[in-house]
Jmol script that loads the backbone (N, CA, C; Angstrom):
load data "model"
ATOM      1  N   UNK A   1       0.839  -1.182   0.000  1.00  0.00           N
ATOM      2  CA  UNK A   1       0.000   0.000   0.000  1.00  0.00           C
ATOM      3  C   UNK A   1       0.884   1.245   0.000  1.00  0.00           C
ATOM      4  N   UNK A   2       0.441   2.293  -0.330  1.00  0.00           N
ATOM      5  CA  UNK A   2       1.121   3.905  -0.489  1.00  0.00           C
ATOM      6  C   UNK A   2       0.199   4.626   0.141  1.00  0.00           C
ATOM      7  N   UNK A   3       0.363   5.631   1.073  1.00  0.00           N
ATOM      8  CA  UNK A   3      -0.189   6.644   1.432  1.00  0.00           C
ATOM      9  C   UNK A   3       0.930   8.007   1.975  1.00  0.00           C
ATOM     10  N   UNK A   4       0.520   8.759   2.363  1.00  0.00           N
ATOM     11  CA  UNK A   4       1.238   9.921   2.651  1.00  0.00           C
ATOM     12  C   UNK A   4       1.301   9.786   4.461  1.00  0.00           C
ATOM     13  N   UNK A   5       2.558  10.511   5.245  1.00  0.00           N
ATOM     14  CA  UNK A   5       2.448  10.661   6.245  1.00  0.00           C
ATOM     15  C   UNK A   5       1.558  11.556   7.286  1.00  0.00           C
ATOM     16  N   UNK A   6       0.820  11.564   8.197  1.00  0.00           N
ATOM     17  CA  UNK A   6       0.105  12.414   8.170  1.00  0.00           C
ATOM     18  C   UNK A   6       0.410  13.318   9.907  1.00  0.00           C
ATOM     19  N   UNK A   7       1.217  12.401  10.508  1.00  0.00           N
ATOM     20  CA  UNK A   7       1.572  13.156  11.457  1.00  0.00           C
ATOM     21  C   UNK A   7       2.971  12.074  12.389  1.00  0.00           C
ATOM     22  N   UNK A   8       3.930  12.818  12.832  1.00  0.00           N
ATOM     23  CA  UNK A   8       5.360  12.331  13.282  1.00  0.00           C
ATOM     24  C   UNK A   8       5.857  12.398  14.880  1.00  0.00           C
ATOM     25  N   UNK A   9       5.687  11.640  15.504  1.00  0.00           N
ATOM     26  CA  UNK A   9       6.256  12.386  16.948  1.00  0.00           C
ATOM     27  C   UNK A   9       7.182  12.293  17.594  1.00  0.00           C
ATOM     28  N   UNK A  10       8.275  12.988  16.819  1.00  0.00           N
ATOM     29  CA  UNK A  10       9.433  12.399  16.861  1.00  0.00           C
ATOM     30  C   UNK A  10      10.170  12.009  18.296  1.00  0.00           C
ATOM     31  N   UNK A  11       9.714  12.995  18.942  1.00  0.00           N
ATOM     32  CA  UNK A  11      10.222  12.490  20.595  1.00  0.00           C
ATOM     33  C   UNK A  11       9.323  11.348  20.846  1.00  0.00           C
ATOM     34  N   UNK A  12       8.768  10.637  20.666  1.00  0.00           N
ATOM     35  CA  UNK A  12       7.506   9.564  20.822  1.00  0.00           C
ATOM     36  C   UNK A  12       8.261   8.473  20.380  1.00  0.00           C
ATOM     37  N   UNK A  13       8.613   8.833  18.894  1.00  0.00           N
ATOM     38  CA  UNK A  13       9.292   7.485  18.113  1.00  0.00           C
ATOM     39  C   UNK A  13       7.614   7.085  17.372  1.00  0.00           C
ATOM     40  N   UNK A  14       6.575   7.286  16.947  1.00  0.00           N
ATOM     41  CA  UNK A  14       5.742   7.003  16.107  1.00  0.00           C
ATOM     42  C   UNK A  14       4.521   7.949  15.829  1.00  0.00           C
ATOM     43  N   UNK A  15       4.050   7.349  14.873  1.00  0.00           N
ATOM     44  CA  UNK A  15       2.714   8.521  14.337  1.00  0.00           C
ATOM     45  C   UNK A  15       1.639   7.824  13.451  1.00  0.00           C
ATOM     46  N   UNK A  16       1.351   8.473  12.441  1.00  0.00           N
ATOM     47  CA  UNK A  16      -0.052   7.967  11.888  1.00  0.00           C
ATOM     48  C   UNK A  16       0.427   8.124  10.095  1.00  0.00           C
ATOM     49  N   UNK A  17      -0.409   7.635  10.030  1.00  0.00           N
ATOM     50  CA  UNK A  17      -0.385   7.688   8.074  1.00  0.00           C
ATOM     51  C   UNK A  17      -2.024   7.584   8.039  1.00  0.00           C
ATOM     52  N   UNK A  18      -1.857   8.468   6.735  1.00  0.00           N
ATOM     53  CA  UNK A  18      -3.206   8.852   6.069  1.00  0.00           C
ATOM     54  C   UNK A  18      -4.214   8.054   5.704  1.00  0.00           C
ATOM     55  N   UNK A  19      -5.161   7.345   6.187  1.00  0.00           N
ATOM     56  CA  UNK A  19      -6.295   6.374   5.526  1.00  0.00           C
ATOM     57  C   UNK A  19      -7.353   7.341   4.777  1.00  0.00           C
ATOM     58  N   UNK A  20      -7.087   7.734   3.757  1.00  0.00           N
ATOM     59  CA  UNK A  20      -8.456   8.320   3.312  1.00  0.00           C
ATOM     60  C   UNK A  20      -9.386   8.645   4.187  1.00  0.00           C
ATOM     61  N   UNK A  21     -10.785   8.383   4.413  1.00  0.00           N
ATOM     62  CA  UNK A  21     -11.691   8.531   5.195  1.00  0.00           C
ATOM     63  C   UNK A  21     -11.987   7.740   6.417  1.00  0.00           C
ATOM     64  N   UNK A  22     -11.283   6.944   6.186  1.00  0.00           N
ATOM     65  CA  UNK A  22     -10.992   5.721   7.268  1.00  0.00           C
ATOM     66  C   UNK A  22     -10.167   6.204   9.018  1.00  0.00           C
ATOM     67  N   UNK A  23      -9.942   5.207   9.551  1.00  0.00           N
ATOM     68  CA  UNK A  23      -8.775   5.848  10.718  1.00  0.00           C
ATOM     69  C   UNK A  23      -7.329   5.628  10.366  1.00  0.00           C
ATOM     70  N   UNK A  24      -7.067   6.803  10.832  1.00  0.00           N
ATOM     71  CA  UNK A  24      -5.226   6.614  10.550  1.00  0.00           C
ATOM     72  C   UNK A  24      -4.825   5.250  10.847  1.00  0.00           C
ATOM     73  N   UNK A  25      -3.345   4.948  10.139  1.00  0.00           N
ATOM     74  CA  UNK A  25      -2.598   3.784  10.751  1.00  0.00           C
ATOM     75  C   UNK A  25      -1.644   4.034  11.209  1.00  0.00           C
ATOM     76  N   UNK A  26      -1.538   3.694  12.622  1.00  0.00           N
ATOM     77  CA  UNK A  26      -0.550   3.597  13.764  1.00  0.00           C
ATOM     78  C   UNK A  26       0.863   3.452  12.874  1.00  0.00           C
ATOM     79  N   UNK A  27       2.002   3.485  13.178  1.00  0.00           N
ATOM     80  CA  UNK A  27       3.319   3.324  12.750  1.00  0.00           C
ATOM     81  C   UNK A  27       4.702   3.527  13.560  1.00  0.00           C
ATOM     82  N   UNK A  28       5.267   2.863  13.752  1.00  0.00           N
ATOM     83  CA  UNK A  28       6.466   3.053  14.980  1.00  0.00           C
ATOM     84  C   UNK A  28       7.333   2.912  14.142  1.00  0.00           C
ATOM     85  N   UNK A  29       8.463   3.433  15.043  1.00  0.00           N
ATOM     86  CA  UNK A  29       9.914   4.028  14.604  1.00  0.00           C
ATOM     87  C   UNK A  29      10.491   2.392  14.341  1.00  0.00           C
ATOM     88  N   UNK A  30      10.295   1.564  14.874  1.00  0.00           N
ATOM     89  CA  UNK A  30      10.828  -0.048  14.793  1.00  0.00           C
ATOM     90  C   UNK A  30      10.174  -0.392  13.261  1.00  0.00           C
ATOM     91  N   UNK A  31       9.718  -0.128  12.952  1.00  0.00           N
ATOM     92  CA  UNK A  31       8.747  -0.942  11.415  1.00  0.00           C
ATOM     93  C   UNK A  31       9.313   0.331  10.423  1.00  0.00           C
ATOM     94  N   UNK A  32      10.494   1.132  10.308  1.00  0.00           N
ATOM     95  CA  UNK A  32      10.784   2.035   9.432  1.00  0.00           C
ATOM     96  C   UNK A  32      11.773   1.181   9.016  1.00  0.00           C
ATOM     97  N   UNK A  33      12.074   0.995   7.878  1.00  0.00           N
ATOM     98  CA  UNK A  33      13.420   0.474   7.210  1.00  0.00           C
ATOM     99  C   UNK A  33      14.140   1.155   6.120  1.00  0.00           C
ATOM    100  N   UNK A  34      14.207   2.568   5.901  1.00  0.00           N
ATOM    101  CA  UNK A  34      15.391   3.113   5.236  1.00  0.00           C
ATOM    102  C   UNK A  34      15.018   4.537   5.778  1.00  0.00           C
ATOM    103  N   UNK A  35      14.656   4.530   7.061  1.00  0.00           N
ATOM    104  CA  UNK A  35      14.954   5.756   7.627  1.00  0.00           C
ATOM    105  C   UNK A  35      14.928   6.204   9.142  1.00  0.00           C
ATOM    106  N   UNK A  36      14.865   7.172   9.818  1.00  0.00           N
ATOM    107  CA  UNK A  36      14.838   7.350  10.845  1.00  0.00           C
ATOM    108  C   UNK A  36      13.617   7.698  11.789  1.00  0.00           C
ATOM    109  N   UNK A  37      12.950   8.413  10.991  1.00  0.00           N
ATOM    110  CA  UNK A  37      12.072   9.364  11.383  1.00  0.00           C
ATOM    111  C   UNK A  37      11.072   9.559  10.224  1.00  0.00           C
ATOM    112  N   UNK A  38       9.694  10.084   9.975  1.00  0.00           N
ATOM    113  CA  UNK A  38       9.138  10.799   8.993  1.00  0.00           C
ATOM    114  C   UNK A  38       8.570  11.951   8.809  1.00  0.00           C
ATOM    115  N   UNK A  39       9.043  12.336   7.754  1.00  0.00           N
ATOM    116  CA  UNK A  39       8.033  13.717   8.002  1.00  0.00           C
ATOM    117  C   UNK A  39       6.666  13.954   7.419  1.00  0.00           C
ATOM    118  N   UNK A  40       6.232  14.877   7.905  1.00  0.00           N
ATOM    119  CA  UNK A  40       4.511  15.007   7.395  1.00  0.00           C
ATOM    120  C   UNK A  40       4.573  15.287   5.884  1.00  0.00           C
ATOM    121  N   UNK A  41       3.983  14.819   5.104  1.00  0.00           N
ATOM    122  CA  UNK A  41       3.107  14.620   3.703  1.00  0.00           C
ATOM    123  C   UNK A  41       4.336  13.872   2.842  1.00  0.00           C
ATOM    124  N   UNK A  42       5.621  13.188   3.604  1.00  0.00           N
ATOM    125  CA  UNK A  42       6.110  11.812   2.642  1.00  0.00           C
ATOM    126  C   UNK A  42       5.549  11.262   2.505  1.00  0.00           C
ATOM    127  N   UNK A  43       5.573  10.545   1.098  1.00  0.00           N
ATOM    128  CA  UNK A  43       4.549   9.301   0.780  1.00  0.00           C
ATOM    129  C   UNK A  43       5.478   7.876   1.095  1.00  0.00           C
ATOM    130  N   UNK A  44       4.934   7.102   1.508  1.00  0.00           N
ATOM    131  CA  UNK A  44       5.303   5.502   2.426  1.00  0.00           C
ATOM    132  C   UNK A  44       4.716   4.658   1.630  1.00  0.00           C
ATOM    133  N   UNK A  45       5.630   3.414   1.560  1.00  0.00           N
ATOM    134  CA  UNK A  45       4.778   2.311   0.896  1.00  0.00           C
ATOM    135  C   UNK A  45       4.969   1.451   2.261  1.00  0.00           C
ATOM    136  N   UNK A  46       3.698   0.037   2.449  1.00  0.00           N
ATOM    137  CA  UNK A  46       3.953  -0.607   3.781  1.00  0.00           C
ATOM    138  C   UNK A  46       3.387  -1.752   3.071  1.00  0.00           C
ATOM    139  N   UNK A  47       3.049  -2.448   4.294  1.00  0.00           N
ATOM    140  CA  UNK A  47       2.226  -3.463   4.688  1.00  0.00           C
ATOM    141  C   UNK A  47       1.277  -3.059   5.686  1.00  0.00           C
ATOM    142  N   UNK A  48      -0.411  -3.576   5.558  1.00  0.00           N
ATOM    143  CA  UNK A  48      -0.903  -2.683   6.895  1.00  0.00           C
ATOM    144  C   UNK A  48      -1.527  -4.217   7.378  1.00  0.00           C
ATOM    145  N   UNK A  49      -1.227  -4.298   8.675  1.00  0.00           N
ATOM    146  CA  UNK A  49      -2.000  -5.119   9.564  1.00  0.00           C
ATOM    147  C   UNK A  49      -3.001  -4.684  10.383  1.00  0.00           C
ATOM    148  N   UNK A  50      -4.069  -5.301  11.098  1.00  0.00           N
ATOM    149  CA  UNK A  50      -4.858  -5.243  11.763  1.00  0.00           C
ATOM    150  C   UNK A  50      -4.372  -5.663  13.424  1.00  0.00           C
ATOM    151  N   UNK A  51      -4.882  -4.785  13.834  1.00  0.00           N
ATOM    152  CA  UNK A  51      -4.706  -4.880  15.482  1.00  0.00           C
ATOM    153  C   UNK A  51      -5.891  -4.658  16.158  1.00  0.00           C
ATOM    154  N   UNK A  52      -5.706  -4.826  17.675  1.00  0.00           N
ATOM    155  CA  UNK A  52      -7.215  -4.716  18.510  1.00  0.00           C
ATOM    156  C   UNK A  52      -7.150  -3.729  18.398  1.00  0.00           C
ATOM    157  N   UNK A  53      -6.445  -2.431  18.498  1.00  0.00           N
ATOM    158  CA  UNK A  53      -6.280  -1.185  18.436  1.00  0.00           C
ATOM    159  C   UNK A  53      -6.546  -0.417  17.265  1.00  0.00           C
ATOM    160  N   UNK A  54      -6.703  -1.495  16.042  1.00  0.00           N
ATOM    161  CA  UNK A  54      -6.861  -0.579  14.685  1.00  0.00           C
ATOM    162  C   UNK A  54      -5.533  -1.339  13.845  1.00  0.00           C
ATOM    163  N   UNK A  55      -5.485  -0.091  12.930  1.00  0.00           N
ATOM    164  CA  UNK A  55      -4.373  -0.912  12.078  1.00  0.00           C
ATOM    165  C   UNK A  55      -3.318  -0.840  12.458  1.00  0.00           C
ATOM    166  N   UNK A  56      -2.077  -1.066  12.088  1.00  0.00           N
ATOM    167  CA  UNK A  56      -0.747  -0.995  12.012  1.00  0.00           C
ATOM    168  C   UNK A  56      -0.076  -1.082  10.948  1.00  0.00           C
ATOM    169  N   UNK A  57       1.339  -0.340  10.905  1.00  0.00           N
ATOM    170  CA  UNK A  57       1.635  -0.141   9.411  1.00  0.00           C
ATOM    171  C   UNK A  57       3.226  -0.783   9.702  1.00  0.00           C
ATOM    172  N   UNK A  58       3.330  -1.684   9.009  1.00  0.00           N
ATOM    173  CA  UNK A  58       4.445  -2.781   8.928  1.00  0.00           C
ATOM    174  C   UNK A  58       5.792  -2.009   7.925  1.00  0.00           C
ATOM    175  N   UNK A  59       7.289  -2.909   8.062  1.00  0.00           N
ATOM    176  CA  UNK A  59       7.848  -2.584   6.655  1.00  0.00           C
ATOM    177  C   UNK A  59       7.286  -0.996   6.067  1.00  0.00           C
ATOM    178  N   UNK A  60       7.495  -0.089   6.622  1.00  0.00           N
ATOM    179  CA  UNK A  60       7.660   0.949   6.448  1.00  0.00           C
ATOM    180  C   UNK A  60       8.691   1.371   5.382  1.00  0.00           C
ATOM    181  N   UNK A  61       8.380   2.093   3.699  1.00  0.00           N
ATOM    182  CA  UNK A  61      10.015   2.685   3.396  1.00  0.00           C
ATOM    183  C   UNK A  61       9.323   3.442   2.794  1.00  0.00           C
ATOM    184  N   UNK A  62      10.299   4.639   2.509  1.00  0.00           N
ATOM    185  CA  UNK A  62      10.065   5.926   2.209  1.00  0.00           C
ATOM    186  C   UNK A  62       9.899   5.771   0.495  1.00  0.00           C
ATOM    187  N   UNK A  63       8.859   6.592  -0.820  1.00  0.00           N
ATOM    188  CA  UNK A  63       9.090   6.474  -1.971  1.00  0.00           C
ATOM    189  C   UNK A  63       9.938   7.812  -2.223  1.00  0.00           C
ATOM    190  N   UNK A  64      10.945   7.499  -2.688  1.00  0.00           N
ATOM    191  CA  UNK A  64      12.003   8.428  -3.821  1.00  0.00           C
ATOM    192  C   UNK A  64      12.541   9.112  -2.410  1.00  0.00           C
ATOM    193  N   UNK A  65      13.153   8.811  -1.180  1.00  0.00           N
ATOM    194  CA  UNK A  65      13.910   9.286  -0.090  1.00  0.00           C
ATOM    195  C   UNK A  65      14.506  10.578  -0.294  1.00  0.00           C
ATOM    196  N   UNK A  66      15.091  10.205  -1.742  1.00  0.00           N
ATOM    197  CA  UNK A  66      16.260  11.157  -1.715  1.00  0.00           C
ATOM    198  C   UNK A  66      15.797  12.265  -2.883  1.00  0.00           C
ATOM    199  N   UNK A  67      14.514  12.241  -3.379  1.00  0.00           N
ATOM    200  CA  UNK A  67      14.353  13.176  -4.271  1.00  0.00           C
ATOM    201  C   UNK A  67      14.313  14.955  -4.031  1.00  0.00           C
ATOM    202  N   UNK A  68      14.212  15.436  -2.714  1.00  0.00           N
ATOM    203  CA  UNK A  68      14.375  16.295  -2.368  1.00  0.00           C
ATOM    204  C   UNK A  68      16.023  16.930  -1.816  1.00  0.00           C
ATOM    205  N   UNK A  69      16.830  16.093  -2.063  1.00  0.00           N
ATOM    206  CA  UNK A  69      18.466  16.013  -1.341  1.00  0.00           C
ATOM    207  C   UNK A  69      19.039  17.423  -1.906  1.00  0.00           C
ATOM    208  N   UNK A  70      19.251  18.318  -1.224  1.00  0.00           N
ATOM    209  CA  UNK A  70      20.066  18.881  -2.351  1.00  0.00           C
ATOM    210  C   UNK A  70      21.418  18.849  -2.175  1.00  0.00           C
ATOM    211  N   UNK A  71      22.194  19.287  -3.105  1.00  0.00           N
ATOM    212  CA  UNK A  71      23.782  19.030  -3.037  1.00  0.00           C
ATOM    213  C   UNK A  71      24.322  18.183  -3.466  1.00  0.00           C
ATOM    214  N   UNK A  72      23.573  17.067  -3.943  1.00  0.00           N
ATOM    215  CA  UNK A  72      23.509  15.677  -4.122  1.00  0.00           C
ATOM    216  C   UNK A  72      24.374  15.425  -5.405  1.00  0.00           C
ATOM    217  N   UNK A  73      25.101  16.433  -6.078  1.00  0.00           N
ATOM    218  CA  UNK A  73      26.381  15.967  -7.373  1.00  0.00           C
ATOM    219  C   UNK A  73      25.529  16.520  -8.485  1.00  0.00           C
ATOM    220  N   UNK A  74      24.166  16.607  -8.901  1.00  0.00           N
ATOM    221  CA  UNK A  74      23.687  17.330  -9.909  1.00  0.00           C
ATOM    222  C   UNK A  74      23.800  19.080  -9.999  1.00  0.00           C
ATOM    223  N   UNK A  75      24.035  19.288 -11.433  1.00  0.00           N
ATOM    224  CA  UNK A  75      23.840  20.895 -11.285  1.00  0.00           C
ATOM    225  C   UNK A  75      22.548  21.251 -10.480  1.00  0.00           C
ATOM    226  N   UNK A  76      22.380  22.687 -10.335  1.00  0.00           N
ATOM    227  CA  UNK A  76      21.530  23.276  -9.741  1.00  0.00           C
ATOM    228  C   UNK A  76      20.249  23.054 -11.059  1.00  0.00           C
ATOM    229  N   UNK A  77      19.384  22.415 -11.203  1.00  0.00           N
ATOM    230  CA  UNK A  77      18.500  22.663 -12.317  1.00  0.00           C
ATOM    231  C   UNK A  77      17.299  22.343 -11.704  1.00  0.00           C
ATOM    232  N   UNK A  78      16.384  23.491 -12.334  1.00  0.00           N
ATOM    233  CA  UNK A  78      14.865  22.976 -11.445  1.00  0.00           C
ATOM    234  C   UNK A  78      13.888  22.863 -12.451  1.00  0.00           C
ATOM    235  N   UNK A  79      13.243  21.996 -11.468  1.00  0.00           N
ATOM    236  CA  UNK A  79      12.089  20.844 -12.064  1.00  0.00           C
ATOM    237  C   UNK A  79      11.111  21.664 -12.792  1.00  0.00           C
ATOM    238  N   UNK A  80      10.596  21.651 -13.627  1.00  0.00           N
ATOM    239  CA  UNK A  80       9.671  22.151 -14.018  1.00  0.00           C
ATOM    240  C   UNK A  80       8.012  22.087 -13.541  1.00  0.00           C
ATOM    241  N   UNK A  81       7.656  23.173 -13.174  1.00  0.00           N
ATOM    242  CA  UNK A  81       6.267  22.659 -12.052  1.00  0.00           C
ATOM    243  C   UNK A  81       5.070  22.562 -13.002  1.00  0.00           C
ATOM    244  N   UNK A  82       3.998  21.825 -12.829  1.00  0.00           N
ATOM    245  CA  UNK A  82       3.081  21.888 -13.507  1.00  0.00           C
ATOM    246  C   UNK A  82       1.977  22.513 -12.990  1.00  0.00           C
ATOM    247  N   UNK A  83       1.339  23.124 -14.091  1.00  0.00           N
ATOM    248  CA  UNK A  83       0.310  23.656 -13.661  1.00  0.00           C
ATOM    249  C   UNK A  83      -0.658  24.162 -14.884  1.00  0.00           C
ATOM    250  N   UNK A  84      -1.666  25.361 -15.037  1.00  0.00           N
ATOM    251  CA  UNK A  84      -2.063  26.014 -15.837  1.00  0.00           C
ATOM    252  C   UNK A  84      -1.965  26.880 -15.886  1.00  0.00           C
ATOM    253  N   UNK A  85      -2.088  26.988 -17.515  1.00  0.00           N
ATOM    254  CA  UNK A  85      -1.064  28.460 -18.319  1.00  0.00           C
ATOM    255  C   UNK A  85      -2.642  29.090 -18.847  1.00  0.00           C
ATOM    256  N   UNK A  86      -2.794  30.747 -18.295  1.00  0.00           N
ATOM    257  CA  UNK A  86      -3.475  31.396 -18.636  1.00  0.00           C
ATOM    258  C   UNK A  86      -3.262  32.352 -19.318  1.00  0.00           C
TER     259      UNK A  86
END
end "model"
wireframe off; spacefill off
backbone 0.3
color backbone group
């Protein structure tokens, strides 16, 4: 599954991810595997399990980690944003 992060606590060590209309899914700092921490509106791919508590979000990893890096050996060149041209 993919959803976006929707809230981080980092002194806590866990937070929630976005269920559509549904209830958030729980997520701990132990079920992250290529990172430390998350921040609000990364998008996550998981596994989600069910708990007495609701869901849980397994195998945690971040999509495209590093697409925001800067410094990262490429020239300075920016992305072209999309939008509409009036």
């Amino acid at each position: 599954m993919q959803t976006t992060v929707k809230k981080w606590l980092k002194d806590k060590d866990f937070g929630f991810l976005d269920n559509g209309g549904g209830p958030d899914i729980f997520v701990r700092k132990a079920d992250l595997i290529n990172c430390q921490y998350l921040k609000v509106g990364a998008t996550v791919e998981f596994e989600c399990q069910p708990d007495k508590r609701g869901l849980i979000a397994r195998k945690v990893k971040l999509i495209n980690p590093n697409h925001n890096k800067r410094n990262s050996g490429k020239p300075n060149v920016r992305e072209p944003r999309i939008g509409v041209m009036t």
